[in-house]
FITIGU-884574 format. One record per residue (C-alpha): x, y, z. Coordinates in steps of 0.2 Angstrom, whole numbers, padded with zeros to 4 digits. Layout:
BEGIN
(node (X,Y,Z)) ...
// end
This chain:
BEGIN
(node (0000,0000,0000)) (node (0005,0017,-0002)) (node (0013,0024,0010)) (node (0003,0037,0016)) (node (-0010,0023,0019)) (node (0001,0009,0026)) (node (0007,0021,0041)) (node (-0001,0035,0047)) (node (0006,0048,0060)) (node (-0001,0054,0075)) (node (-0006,0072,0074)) (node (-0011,0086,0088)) (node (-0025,0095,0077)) (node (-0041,0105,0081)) (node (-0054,0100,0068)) (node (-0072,0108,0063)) (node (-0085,0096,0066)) (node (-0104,0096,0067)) (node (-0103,0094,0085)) (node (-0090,0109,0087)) (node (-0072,0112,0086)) (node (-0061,0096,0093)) (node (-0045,0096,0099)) (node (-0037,0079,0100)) (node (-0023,0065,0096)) (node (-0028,0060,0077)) (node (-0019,0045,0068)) (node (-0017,0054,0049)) (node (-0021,0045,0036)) (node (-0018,0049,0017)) (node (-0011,0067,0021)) (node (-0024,0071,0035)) (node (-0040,0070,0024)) (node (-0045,0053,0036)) (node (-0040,0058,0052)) (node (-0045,0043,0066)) (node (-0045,0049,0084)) (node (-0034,0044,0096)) (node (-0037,0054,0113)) (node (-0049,0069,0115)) (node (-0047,0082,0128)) (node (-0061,0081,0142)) (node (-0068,0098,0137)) (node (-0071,0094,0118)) (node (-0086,0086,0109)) (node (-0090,0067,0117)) (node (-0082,0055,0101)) (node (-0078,0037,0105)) (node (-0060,0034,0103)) (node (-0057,0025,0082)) (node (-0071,0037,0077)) (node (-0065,0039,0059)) (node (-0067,0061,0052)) (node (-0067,0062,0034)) (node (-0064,0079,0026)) (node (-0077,0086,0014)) (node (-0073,0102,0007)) (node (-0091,0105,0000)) (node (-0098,0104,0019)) (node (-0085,0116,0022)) (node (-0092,0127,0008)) (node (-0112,0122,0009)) (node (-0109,0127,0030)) (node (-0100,0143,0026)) (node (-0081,0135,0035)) (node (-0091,0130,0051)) (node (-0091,0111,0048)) (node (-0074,0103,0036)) (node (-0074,0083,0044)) (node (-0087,0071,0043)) (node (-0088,0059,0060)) (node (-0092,0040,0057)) (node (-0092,0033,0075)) (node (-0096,0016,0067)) (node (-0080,0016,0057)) (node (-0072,0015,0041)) (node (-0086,0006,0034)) (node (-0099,0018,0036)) (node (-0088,0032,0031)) (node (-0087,0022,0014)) (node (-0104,0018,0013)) (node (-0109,0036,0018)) (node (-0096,0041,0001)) (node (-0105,0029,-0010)) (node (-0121,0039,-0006)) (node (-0114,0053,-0012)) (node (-0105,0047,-0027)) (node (-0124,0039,-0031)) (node (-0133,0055,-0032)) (node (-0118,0065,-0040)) (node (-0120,0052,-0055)) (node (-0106,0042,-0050)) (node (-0102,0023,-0047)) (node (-0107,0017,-0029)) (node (-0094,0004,-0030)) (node (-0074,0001,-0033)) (node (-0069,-0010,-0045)) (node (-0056,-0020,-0035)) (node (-0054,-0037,-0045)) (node (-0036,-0032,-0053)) (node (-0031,-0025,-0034)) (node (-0037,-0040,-0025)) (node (-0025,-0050,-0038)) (node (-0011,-0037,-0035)) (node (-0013,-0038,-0015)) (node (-0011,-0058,-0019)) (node (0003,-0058,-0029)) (node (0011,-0046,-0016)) (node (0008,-0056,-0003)) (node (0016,-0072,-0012)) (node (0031,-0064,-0016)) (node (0033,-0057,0004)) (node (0030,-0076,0010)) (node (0045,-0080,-0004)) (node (0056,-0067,0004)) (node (0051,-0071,0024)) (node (0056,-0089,0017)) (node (0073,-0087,0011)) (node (0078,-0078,0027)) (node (0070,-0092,0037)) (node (0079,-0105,0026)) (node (0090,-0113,0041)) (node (0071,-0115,0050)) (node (0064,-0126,0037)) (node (0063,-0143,0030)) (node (0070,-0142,0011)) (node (0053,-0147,0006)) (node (0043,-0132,0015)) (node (0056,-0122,0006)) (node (0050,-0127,-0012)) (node (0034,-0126,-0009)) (node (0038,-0107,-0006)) (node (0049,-0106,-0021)) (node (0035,-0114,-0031)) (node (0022,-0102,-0027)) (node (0034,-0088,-0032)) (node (0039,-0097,-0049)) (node (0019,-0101,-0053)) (node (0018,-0082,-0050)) (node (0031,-0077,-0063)) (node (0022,-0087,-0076)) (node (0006,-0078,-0075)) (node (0017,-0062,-0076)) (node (0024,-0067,-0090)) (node (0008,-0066,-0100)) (node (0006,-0046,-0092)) (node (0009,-0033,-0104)) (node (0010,-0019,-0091)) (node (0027,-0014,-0088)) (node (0027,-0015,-0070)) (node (0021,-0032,-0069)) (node (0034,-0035,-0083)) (node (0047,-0029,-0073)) (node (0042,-0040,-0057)) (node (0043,-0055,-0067)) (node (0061,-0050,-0072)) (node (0066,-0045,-0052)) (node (0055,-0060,-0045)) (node (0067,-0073,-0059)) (node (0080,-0066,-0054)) (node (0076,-0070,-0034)) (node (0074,-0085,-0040)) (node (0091,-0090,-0044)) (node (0098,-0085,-0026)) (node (0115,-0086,-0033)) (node (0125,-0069,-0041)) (node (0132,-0068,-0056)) (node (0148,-0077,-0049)) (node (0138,-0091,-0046)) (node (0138,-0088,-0027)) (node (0122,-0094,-0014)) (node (0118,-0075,-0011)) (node (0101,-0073,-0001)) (node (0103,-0056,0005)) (node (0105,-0049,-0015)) (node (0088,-0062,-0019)) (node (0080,-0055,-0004)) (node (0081,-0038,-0014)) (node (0077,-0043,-0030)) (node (0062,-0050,-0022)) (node (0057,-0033,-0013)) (node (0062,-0022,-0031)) (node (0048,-0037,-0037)) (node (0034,-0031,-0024)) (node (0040,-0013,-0030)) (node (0034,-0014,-0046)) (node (0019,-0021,-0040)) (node (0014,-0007,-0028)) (node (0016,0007,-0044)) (node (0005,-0004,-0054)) (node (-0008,-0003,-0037)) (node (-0005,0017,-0040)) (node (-0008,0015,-0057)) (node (-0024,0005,-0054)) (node (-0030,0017,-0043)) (node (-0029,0033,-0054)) (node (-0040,0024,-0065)) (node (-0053,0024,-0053)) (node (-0060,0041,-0057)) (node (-0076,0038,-0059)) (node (-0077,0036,-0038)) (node (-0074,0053,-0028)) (node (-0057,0052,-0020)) (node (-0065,0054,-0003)) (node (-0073,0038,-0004)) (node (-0057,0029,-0012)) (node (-0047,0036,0002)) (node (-0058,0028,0014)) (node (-0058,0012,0004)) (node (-0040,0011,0004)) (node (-0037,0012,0020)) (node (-0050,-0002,0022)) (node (-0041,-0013,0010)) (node (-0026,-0009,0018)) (node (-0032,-0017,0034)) (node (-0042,-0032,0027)) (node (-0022,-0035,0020)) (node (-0013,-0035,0034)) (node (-0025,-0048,0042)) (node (-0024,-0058,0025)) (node (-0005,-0059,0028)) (node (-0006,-0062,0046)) (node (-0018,-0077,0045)) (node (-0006,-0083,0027)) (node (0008,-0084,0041)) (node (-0004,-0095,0054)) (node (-0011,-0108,0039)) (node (-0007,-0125,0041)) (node (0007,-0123,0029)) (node (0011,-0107,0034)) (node (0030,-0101,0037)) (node (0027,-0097,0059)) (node (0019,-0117,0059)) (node (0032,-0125,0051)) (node (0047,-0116,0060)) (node (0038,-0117,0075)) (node (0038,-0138,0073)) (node (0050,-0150,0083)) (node (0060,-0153,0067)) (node (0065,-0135,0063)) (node (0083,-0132,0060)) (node (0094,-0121,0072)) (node (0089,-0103,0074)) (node (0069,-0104,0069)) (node (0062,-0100,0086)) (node (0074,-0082,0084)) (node (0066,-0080,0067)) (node (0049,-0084,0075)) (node (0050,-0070,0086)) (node (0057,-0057,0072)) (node (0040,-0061,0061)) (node (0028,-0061,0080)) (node (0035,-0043,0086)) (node (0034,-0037,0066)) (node (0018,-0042,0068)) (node (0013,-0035,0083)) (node (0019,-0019,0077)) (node (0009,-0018,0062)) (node (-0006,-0024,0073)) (node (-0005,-0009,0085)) (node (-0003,0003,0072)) (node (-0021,0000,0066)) (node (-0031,0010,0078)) (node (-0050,0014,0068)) (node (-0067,0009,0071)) (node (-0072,-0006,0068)) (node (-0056,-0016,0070)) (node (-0047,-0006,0086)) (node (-0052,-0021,0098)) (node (-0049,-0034,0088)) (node (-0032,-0028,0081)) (node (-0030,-0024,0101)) (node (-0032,-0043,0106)) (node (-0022,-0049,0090)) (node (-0006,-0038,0095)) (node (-0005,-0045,0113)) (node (-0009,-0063,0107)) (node (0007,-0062,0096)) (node (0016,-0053,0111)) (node (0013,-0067,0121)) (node (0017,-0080,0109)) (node (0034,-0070,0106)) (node (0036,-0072,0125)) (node (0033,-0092,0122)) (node (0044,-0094,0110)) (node (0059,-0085,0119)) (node (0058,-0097,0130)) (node (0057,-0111,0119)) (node (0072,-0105,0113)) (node (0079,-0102,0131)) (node (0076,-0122,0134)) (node (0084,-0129,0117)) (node (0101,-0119,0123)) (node (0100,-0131,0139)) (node (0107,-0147,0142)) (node (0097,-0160,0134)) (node (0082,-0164,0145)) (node (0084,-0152,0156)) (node (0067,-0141,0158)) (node (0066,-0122,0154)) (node (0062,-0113,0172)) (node (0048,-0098,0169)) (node (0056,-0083,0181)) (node (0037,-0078,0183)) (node (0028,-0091,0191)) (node (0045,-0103,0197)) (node (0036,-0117,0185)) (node (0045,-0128,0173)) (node (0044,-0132,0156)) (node (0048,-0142,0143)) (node (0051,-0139,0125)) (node (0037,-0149,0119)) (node (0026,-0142,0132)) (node (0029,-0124,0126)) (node (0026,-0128,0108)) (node (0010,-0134,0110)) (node (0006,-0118,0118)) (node (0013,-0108,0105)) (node (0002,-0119,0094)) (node (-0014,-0114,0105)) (node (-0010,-0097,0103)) (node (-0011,-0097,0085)) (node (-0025,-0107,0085)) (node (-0033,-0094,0094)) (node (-0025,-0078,0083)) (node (-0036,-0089,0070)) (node (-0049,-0090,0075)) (node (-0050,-0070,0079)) (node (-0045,-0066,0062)) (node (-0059,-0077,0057)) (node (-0071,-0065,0065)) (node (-0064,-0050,0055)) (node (-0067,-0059,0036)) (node (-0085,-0063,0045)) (node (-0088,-0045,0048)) (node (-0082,-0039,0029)) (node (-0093,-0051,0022)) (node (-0108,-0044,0034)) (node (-0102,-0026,0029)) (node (-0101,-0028,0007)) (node (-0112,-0043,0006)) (node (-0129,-0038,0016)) (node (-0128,-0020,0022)) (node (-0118,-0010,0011)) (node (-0132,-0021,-0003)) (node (-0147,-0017,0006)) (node (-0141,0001,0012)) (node (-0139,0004,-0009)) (node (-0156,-0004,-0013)) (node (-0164,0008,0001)) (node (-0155,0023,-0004)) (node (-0159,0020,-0023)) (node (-0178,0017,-0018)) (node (-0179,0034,-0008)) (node (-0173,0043,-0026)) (node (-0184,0034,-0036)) (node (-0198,0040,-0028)) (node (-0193,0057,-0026)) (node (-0190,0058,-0043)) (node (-0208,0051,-0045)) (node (-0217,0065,-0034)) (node (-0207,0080,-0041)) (node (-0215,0072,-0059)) (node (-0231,0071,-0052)) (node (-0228,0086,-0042)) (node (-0236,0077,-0027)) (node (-0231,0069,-0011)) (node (-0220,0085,-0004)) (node (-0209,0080,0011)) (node (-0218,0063,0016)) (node (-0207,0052,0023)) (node (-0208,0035,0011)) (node (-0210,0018,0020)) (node (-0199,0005,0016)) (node (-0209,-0009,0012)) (node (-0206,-0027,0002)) (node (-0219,-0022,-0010)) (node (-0207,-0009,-0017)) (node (-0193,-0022,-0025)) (node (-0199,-0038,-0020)) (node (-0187,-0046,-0028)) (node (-0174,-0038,-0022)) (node (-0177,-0038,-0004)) (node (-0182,-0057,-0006)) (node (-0164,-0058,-0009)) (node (-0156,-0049,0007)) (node (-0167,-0058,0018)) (node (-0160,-0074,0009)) (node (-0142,-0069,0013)) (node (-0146,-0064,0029)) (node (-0151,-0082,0034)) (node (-0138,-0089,0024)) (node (-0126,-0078,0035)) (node (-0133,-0083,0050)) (node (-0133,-0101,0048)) (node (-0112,-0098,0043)) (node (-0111,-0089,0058)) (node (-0118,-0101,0072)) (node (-0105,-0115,0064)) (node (-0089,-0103,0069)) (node (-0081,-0105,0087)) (node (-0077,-0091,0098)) (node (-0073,-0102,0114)) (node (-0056,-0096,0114)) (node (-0056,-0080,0111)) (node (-0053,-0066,0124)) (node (-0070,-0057,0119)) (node (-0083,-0071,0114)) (node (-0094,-0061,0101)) (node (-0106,-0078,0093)) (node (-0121,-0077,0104)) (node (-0122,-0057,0104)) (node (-0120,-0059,0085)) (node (-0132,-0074,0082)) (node (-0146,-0064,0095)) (node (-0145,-0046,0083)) (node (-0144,-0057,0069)) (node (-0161,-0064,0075)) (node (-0168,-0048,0077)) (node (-0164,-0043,0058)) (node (-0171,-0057,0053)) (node (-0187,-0056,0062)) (node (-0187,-0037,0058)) (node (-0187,-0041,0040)) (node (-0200,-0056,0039)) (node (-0210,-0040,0046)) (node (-0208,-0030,0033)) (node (-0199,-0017,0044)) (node (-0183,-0016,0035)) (node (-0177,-0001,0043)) (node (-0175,-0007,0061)) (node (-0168,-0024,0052)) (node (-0154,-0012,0044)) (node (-0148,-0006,0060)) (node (-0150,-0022,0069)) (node (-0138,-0028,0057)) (node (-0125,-0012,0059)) (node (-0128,-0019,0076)) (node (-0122,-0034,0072)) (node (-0104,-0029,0064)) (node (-0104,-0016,0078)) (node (-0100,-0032,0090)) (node (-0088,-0039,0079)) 
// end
């Protein structure tokens, strides 16, 4: 991602809200037009901390400079849904395309897992470390069939990673490691160029959309990492060669870093919990390697508590922790699916029957200001549809396990789940809308 997006900087700033001036502690994002509060001063206006503003210069022109930010106090995703609006009534498209960015962000993080490899190549069994070189020489081939020159010229860097030898013949990781990285260059100025092609979507609302993406990516990595084949499960296993638990706790603090960075509503809890799950597992496995430095047999002694472990003991609780960091990332893909599947859908179906049927009293030249109900009748097809997801979501949900988790969320979910579908069966789709922004808002 851009760097602007990727890591933002925290900023004293007084800002010009609906609610009156704030000043506060803001994480800036993408040269402070998303700004995501950190810390507010007791005597401000009352925002919950990751309350995402989103500047909008024609509020600051249509309120005379009294009001520049708009506050989402559900988060990035209302903030974007809120820009679609917009974009809707202005003429423009509600939606991004993202199918060639999605494959970029896949191909990126193929070529990182290559890279984290061949640094970790001392931790893994020979055949772990095809399998990595696989993936990256599978990618090469579809880049080979790319005309864009950026994608070109990651095929070339990737190839030449590759090798891992110079041009004296010589094993030579470090200079591979680099090729690999000018590789994932090339890739992130073709994600620019992808980007200025999406026009026909107000920057605001791409702005927000990136930084959403950005998100969604780093967890995408993270849970890569935690698979079953997954580069911290295979160095963490019995058989890794000398110095994996070291490189095991490089990629757990990287991690944990990345995790604490990401302070915005919705994800501020869980990315919480997920950075002191991978600090505690970075604890666990400094003492795994604390106890494969003594004599054979001889148990690690935890300072702590006095009590003693061994090496096979400790593993498995490394294990149960990333077992757990699983599981949690599994409840952030559950909550975008929610978000773009069903309510950002059924929020666009809504909005688009409200300016229908203005547009059909301003023809008529009846109706005035009455509030339109939003009923089945209106698009029964249409509606038949959300309420179908909606159970089809639910069912997906009650099969998930939040046992281990520090913040169970399944039954809350399932209940205003329930309530949204009840809501909808009676034809009140308004109050099944918000019992569903409910629903993400416990995720």
């Amino acid at each position: 991602m851009p760097s602007s997006i990727a890591s933002g900087k925290r900023v004293v700033r007084e800002i010009r809200t609906k609610r009156g001036p704030l000043k506060a502690k803001f994480l800036a994002l993408d040269a402070e037009r998303v700004l995501v509060l950190v810390k507010r001063r007791e005597d401000g206006p009352s925002f919950l901390s990751g309350t995402v503003f989103v500047r909008n210069r024609e509020l600051k022109k249509r309120t005379d400079n009294r009001v520049e930010y708009m506050a989402y106090e559900y988060g990035l995703y209302e903030a974007y849904r809120a820009g679609c609006h917009i974009d809707h009534q202005s003429g423009q498209l509600p939606t991004v395309r993202d199918g060639e960015l999605q494959e970029i962000y896949d191909d990126i993080r193929t070529a990182r897992a290559y890279v984290r490899a061949m640094l970790s190549a001392g931790a893994l069994t020979a055949e772990d470390a095809v399998a990595f070189k696989t993936a990256l020489q599978h990618l090469t081939r579809l880049l080979n069939a790319k005309r864009n020159p950026w994608k070109q010229g990651a095929e070339t860097h990737f190839l030449r990673a590759l090798r891992q030898k110079d041009k004296l013949g010589r094993m030579n990781i470090p200079a591979a490691a680099m090729a690999g990285g000018g590789g994932i260059g090339n890739l992130l100025k073709r994600e620019d160029e992808v980007r200025s092609i999406l026009r026909v979507v107000s920057a605001r609302t791409v702005r927000v959309f990136r930084v959403i993406q950005h998100i969604k990516t780093v967890y995408e990595e993270l849970r890569g990492l935690l698979g079953r084949r997954g580069l911290l499960r295979l160095i963490a296993a019995p058989h890794a060669g000398t110095g994996a638990m070291k490189r095991t706790i490089d990629i757990l603090n990287e991690q944990a870093r990345r995790f604490d960075a990401i302070l915005e509503t919705p994800f501020r809890m869980n990315a919480r919990f997920t950075a002191e799950d991978l600090r505690e597992a970075s604890r666990i496995a400094f003492r795994i390697a604390a106890a494969e430095r003594r004599p054979h047999g001889m148990k690690h002694k935890i300072a702590s508590t006095g009590q003693e472990r061994d090496g096979a003991a400790m593993r498995q609780e490394l294990n149960g922790i990333y077992d757990r960091l699983q599981k949690g990332i599994a409840w952030i893909f559950a909550q975008y699916a929610l978000e773009v599947e069903i309510i950002s859908p059924l929020s666009f179906l809504m909005e688009s029957l409200r300016r229908s049927e203005r547009y059909r009293r301003r023809s008529h030249g009846s109706g005035g200001r009455k509030r339109l109900v939003m009923t089945h009748a209106l698009a029964p097809e249409a509606f038949d549809v959300m309420l179908r997801r909606m159970r089809e979501y639910r069912d997906k949900v009650a099969t998930m396990d939040d046992r281990t988790l520090r913040y169970p969320v399944q039954d809350t979910l399932l209940s205003k789940l329930d309530a949204a579908i009840a809501a909808a069966r009676e034809d009140d789709w308004m109050l099944a809308k918000l019992c569903l922004k409910e629903a993400s808002d416990q995720l």
